[in-house]
N, C-alpha and C positions, 0 to 999 in steps of 0.2 A: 404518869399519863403516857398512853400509847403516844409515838414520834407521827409525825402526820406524813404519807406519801408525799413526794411531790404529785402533784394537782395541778390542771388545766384551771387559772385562779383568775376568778374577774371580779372585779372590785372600783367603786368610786367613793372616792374622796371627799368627805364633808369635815373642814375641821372649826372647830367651834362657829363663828359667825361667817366665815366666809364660804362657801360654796363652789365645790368643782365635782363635773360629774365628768368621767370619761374611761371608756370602757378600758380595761386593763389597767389604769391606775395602781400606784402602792395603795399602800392602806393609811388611812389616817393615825397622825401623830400628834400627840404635844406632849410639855413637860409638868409632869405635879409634884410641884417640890424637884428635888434634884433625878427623879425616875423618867426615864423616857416611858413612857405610854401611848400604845398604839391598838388600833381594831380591825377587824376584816374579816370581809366575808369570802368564805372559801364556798365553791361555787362547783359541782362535779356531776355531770351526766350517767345515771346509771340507767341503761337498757331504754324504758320510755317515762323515767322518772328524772327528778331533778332534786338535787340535795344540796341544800345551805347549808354552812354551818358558822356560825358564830363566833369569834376567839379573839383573847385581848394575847398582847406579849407587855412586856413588862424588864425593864433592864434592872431592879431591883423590886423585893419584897412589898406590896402595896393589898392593899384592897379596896372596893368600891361597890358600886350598883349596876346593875345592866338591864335594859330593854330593848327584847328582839322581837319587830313586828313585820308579820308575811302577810300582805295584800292582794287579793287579784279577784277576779268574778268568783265568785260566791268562798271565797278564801276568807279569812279574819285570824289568825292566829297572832295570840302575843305570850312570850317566856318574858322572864325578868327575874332579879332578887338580886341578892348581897355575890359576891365574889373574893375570893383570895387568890393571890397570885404567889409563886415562890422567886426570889431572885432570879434574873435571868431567864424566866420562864415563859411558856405557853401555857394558856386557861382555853377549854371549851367551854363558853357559855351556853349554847345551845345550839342546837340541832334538829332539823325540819326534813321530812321526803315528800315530796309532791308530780304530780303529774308532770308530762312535759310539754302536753299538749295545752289547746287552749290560747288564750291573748294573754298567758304570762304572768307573774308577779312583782309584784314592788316590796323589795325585801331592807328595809331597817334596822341597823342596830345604834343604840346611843350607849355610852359608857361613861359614867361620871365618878372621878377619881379626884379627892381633895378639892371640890367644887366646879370641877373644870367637865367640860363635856367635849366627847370625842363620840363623830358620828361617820358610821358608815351605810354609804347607799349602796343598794344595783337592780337592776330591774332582769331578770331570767326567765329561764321558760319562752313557752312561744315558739320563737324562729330559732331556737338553740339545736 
């Protein structure tokens, strides 16, 4: 897998039941089994477009499911399916370009890794 630029990265934090949203946040984490497991969304301004991208990291070899769903006036997109990660790794789960105009999106991803769910919020676009 291509190495990711560093990125201008906004991200909010949803980890299993409890709930925190705030712009800049790390990315959501927990443990499945003895793997740390975490999600985020990478978040990059191109020209009058706006691009999500979806990515689990992984501090050992797992796999799991994913659901990524983009919101906004007349918006509805959802990706999802199976995943593998390689130790130590970065996975693109998925990848969206959209306008940047507009009142913005509500961008979701959930990851569920040996029963556990890891979720990421943010809301883009708009005022960006």
């Amino acid at each position: 897998m291509q190495l990711l630029r560093p990125r201008h990265r906004l991200a909010a934090a949803l980890v299993l039941l409890g709930a925190t949203s705030a712009a800049f946040a790390g990315p959501a984490v927990t443990r499945s089994g003895e793997a740390l497991v975490r999600c985020e969304l990478d978040v990059s301004r191109r020209g009058g477009t706006v691009e999500l991208t979806a990515l689990v990291h992984a501090e050992k070899a797992t796999r799991g499911e994913y659901a990524f769903h983009i919101s906004g006036q007349g918006t509805d997109i959802r990706q999802g399916g199976p995943f593998a990660i390689d130790s130590g790794g970065t996975e693109q789960l998925g990848r969206v370009t959209l306008g940047a105009g507009g009142s913005g999106y509500d961008a979701d991803l959930a990851v569920v890794v040996d029963g556990k769910t890891i979720s990421c919020s943010d809301r883009v676009g708009g005022g960006i």
